[in-house]
N, C-alpha and C positions, 0 to 999 in steps of 0.2 A: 340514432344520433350520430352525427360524424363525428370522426376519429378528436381531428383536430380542435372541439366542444367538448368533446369528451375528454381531452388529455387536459383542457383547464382547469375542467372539474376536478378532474382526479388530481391533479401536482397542483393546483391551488387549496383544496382541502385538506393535504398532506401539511402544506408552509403554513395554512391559521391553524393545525396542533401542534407543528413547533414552535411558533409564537407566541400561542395560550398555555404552554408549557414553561416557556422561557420569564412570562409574566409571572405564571403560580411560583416559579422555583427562582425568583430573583435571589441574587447574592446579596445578603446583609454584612458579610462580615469576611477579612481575609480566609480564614478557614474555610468557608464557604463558596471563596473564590477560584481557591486555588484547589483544595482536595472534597470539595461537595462538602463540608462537616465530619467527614472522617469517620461515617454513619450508614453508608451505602451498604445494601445486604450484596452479598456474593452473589447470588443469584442475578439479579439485575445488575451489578456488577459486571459479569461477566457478559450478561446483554451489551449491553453500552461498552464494553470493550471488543466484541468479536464487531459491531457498528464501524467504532472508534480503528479499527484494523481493516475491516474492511472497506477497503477507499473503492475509486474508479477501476485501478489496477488490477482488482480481486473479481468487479462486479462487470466491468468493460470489458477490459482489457485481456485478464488471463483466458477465458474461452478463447477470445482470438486467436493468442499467441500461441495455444495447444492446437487450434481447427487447423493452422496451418503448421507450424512446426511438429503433429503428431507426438507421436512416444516421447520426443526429447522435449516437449515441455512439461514434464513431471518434474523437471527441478524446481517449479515454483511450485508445484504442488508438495515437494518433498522437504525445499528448502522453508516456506511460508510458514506449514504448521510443523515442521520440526522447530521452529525457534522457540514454540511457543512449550514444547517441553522441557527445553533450556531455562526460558525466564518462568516457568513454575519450577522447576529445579534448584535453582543454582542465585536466582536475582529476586525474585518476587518478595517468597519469605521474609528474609535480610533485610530488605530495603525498606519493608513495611515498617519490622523491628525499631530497626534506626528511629520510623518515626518524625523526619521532615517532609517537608514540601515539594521539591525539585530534585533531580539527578545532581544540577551543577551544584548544589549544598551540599550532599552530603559529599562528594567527591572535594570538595573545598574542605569540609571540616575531615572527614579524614586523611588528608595530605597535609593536614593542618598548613594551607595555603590561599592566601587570595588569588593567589597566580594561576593556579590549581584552578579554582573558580571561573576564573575571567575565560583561562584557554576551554574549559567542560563548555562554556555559554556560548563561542565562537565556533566552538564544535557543533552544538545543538543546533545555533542557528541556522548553519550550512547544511546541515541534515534536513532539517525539517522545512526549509524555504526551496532547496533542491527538492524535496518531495511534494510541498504545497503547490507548484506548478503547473502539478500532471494533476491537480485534485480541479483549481481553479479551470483547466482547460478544458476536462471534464463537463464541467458546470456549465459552458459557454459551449460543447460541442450538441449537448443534453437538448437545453434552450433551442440553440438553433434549428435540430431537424425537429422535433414536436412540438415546437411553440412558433414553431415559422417567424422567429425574431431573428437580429441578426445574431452574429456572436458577439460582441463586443454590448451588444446589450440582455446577452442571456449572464453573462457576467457580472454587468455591474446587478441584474437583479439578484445572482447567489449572492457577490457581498453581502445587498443588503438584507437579505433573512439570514445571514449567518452574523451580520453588525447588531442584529436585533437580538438572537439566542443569545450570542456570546459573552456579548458587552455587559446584557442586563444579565445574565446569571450565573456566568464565569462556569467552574466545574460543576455547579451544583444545576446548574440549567443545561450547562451540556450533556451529563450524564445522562438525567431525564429523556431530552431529547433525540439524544443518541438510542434509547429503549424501543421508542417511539421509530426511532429511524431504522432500524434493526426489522421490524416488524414489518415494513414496508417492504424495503432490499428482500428480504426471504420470502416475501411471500411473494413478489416480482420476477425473482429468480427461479422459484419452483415451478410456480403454477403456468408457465410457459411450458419448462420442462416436458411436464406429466403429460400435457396435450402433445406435444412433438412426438413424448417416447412412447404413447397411446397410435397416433397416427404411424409413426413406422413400423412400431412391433407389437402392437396390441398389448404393451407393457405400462402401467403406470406409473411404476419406479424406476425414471432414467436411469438410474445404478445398474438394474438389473435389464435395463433398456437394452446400455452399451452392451451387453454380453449376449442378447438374444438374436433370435432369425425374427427376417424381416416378416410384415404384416400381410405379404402379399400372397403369399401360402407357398413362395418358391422354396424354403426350407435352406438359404443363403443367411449367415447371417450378419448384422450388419456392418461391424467391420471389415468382413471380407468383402463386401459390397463395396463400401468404403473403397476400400484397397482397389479394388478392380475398376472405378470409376478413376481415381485420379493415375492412374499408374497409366490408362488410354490416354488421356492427358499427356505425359509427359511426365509426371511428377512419379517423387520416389514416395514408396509405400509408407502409408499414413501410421503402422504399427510397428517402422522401424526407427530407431533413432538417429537425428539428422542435425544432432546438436557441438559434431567431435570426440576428441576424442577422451577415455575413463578419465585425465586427471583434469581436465577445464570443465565436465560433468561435476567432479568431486567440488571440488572449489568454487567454482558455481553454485551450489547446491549449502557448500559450509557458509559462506559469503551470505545469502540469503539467512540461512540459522540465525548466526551468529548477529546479522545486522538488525532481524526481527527483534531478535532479545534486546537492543540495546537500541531500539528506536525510544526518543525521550517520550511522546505522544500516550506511548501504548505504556511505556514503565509507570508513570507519574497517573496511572489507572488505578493499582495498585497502593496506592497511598489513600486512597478515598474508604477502603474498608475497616472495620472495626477492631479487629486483629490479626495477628499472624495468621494463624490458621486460615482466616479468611482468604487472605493475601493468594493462597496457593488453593483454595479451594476456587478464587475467580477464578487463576487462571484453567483450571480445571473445566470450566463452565462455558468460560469461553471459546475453549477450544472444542466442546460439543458442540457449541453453536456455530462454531466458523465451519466447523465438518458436513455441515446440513450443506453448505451452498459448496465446500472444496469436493466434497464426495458427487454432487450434481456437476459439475463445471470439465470434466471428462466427456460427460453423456455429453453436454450442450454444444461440447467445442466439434465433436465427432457428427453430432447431427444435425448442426447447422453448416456443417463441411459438405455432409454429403445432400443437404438439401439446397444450398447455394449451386453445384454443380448440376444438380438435376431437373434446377428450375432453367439454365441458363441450356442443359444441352438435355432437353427429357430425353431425347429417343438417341443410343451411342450415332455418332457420325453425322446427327442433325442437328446444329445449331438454330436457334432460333431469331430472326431478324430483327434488327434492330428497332424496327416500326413494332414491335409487336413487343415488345420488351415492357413487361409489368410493373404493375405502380410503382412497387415497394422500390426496383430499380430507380426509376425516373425521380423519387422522394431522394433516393442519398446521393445520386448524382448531384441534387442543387447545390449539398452539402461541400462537395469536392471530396470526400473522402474514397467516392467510387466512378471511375471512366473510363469512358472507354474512346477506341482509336480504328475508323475501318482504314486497317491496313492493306487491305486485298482491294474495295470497292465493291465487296459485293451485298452489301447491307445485312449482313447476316455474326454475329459475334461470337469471333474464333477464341474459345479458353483454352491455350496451354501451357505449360511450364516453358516450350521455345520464346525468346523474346524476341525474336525474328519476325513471327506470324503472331502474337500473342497479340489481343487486342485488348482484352480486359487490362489495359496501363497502370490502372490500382483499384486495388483492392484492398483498403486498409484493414488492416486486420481488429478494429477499436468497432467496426460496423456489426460483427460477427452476433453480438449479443442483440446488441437492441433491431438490428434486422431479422433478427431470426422469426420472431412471432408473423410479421408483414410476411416474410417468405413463407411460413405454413400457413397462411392465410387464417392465423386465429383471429377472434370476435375484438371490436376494436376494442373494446375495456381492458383486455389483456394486453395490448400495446401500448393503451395509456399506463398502465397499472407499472410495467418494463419502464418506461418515462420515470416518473414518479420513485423507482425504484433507484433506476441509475444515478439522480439526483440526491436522494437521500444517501445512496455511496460514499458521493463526492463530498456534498455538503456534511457528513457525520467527520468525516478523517480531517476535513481542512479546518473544522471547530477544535478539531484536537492539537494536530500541529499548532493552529492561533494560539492555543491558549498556551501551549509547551511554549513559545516565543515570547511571548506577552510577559510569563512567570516567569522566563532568565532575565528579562530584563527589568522587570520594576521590582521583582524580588530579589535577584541574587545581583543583580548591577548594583540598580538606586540602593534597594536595603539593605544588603550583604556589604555593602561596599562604599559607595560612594557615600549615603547618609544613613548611617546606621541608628541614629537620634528619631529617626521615621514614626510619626504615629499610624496606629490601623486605619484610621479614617484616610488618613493620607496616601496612604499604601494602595488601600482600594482604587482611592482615584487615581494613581500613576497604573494601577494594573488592566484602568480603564482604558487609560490614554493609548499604555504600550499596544492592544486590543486593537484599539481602530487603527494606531501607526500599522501592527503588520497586519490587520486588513487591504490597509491602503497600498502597502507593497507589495503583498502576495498579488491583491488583482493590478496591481503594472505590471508585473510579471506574470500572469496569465493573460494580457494582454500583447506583451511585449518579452515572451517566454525567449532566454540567452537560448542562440546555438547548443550549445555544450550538456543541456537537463533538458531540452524538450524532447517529452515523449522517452525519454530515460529512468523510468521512477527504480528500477534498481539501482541505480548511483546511489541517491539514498542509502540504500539497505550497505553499500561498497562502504559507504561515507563512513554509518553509523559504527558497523562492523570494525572498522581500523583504528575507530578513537574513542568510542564511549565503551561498548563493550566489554575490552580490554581494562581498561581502569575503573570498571565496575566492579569486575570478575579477581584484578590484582588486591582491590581494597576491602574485598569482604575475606578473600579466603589466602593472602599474603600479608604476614606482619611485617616483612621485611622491605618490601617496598616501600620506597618514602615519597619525599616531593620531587623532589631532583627527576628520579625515574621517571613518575609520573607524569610529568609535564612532557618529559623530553621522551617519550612513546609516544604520547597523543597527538604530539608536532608531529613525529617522526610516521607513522599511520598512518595518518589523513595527509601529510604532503606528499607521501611517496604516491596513495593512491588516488588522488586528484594530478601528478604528475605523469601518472601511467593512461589515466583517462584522458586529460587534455591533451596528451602528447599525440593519442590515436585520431583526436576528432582535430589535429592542428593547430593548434591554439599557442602554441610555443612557437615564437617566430626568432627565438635565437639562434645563432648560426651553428653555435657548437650541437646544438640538438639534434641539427636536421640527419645528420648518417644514420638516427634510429630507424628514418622511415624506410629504406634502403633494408630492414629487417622482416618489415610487414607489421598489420595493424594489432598482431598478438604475438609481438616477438619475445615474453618473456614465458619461454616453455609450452606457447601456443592458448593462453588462458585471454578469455576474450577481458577488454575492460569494465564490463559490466560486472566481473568476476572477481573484480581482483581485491575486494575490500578483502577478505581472506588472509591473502598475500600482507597485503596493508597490517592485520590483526597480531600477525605474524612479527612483522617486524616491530610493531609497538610492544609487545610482550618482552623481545629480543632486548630493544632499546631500555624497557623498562628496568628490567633484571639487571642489566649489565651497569646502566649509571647507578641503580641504587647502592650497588654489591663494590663500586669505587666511591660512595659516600657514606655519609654519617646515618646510623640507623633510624627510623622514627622515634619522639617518646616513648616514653613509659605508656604513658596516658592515652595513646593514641592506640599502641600495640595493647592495652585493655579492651579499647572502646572493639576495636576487632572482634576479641575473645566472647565477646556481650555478644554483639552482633550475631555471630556464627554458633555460639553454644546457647540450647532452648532453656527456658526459665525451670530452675528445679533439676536441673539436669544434675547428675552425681550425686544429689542431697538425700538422706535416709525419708524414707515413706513410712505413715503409720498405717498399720492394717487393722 
């Protein structure tokens, strides 16, 4: 069967069980909508959240960013699943405790402020619409090389199986689905693997792949292959880091943490299980699951490195000619994301790090993954199956951010706020409406993705990190901060690092600005912008402390609800034996 029959099959059979999912597990009631019924076992649980976490950027995108950036892309393997010992740590438990719906609730009721509220949902939004971008584009990059549609209609098709899950079954259909999706994504990402790490090392544990000699019986092994292929090249060594210097690594790396924990998508996961305990045993769970595809995602970036370089130049100093350049090439050139340029004339394709003679003009680094199986020439089910997989990435993370969106605003807007008088029947259907509203915006803006988030999905994590985080982390485990503080951190965060980020990509066109450029695009202590939500967390914490500690302290009542929060049931109280 050809590829292209076979990839309908397979990613059309995947969309009718999230649909027949979405159907069985309709939402009846807010509870339902918003935290699945508050019933979800850990175990699945934690499926549906390592899903719900893993977008494009985890199943695309990071193999790329490591194949070609080497050693120094472990900050997103360091910073990604370090977060996720944070928010079992320090967020998960707590917030379950509490026992609402949304991030921007309880941050409202603990600041005891609507203000509080309104700035948490402004913050959310920018997080999670900044991050929905890179999931919709995804979607539409997915479509277009394996469904040979365009993009603009690989797009509007994810809308609609994600208008179909979401709308009709809110949390309790996306959960579901996201299990569903999970199952797909891993077994997509693996079983590529095992075949690649079988063909070069006779190993079937890519983990143990990356670390062995090659299959050839030279007794080289593969990294050092690696290493000795691109360094002919041009290129610096694949096993040294090329990312800067210890403190834009460090803060890069915290930035990532800190913005994981405090992504609303992935918190408001943790509200769907039964109890506390539960709360911290998901994320336990989940982070086993997310470890199967972060501990593979090494081998895959390493070996589709060195299998891209060695299909393009087999033999060292012999390029092979353009006419003779293999499908898999010819397939993601249509895409635009790979081209090339005979700058010499002599039909043959010069790869190397000079841009001078370099003919290969791009090489997107987002190809990496789903080219890999065509460049080992695996059996085409395994390329549909890659297909299918990258799409359920996308499409799991963008159900999550929708629904994170949907719930600040028909819950903690309309019912927090504006009409607090709201019956649940009523609730439902605005949490409907809010639903296909940021459907309908997230795909303009994967359509129509700003300058400044495309192709950026750690801005996100920058974003999350300088405004939610902080006033998570101030309001479970600070009595002393109040509203004042509060607010004026989360302002203070997220404009300083939306100001340091706009200011690198030019986006400030006022005059008193311009002598920053005259400093270079990481003039504050050399920390790239992608890094600097850190910097941002920093200063919200600074801001927070210092206006509380010149205002008036919070209640009574409030500096209670704290003490609840943070101290386990039974705690201090005599035991009978």
């Amino acid at each position: 069967m050809d590829l292209q029959t076979l990839t309908y099959i397979v990613v059309g059979a995947t969309f009718a069980l999230y649909i027949g999912i979405a159907i069985w597990a309709r939402a009846g009631s807010t509870k339902e909508f918003y935290v699945a019924g508050g019933g979800v076992n850990p175990v699945a649980n934690g499926m549906a959240t390592a899903a719900d976490w893993m977008s494009a950027a985890s199943f695309i995108s990071m193999a790329g960013l490591i194949a070609f950036m080497g050693y120094g892309g472990s900050v997103f393997l360091m910073g990604w699943t370090g977060g996720y010992v944070i928010l079992a740590m320090l967020l998960a438990p707590y917030l379950r405790k509490y026992g609402k719906f949304t991030v921007p609730e309880f941050i409202g009721d603990r600041f005891y402020s609507n203000a509080a509220r309104v700035v948490a949902v402004v913050c959310l939004i920018i997080c999670s619409v900044t991050y929905v971008i890179g999931q919709m584009k995804g979607v539409g990059v997915a479509f277009a090389r394996f469904l040979e549609v365009s993009y603009d209609m690989g797009l509007y098709i994810g809308m609609t199986i994600v208008f179909i899950y979401a709308v009709l079954g809110g949390m309790k259909g996306i959960t579901y689905t996201q299990i569903a999706q999970y199952c797909v994504l891993i077994l997509a990402y693996t079983i590529p693997a095992v075949f690649i790490s079988l063909q070069l090392t006779g190993n079937p544990l890519p983990q143990l792949g990356l670390g062995s000699t090659m299959a050839d019986g030279s007794g080289v092994y593969m990294l050092d292959r690696l290493d000795q292929v691109v360094t002919e090249l041009g290129f610096a060594q694949y096993t040294v880091s090329k990312r800067g210097d210890t403190l834009n690594m460090f803060v890069y790396t915290m930035s990532l943490m800190i913005g994981t924990a405090g992504l609303p998508h992935v918190i408001i996961r943790f509200f769907t299980v039964p109890k506390v305990k539960d709360a911290r045993s998901s994320a336990g769970y989940a982070l086993l699951f997310i470890a199967i595809l972060y501990t593979t995602a090494p081998a895959v970036a390493a070996m589709a490195r060195l299998n891209l370089h060695q299909t393009i130049e087999p033999v060292a100093g012999q390029n092979i000619a353009y006419d003779e350049r293999p499908a898999w090439f010819k397939n993601w050139e249509k895409t635009g994301l790979l081209a090339f340029e005979d700058k010499n004339g002599d039909g043959r394709i010069q790869y190397s790090a000079d841009k001078a003679t370099n003919e290969m003009v791009k090489v997107d680094n987002d190809i990496m993954v789903l080219a890999n199986p065509e460049i080992a020439k695996l059996p085409n089910w395994v390329i549909a199956l890659v297909a299918a997989g990258g799409l359920a990435a996308a499409l799991s993370t963008a159900a999550g951010l929708l629904l994170a969106i949907a719930s600040a605003i028909s819950h903690d807007l309309l019912k927090g706020i504006l009409k607090p008088d709201m019956d649940e029947k009523s609730e439902l259907m605005w949490s409907r409406v809010a639903m296909v509203g940021a459907i309908g915006v997230a795909g303009y803006l994967g359509l129509n993705p700003p300058g400044f988030a495309a192709g950026t999905v750690a801005l996100a994590f920058g974003l999350a990190a300088s405004s939610i985080f902080p006033a998570l982390m101030m309001g479970i485990f600070s009595k002393r901060v109040n509203m004042q503080g509060a607010i004026a951190g989360m302002i203070a965060g997220i404009f300083i690092t939306l100001f340091y980020v706009f200011q690198h990509k030019g986006l400030f066109f006022i005059p008193e600005w311009t002598y920053l450029e005259s400093w270079g695009s990481n003039w504050f202590m050399g920390i790239e912008p992608n890094a600097f939500g850190a910097i941002g967390a920093i200063v919200n914490f600074a801001v927070a402390y210092i206006v509380s500690s010149m205002t008036a302290e919070p209640p009574q009542h409030v500096q209670d609800m704290v003490e609840y929060i943070r101290i386990p049931v039974g705690a201090g109280q005599a035991q009978d034996h």
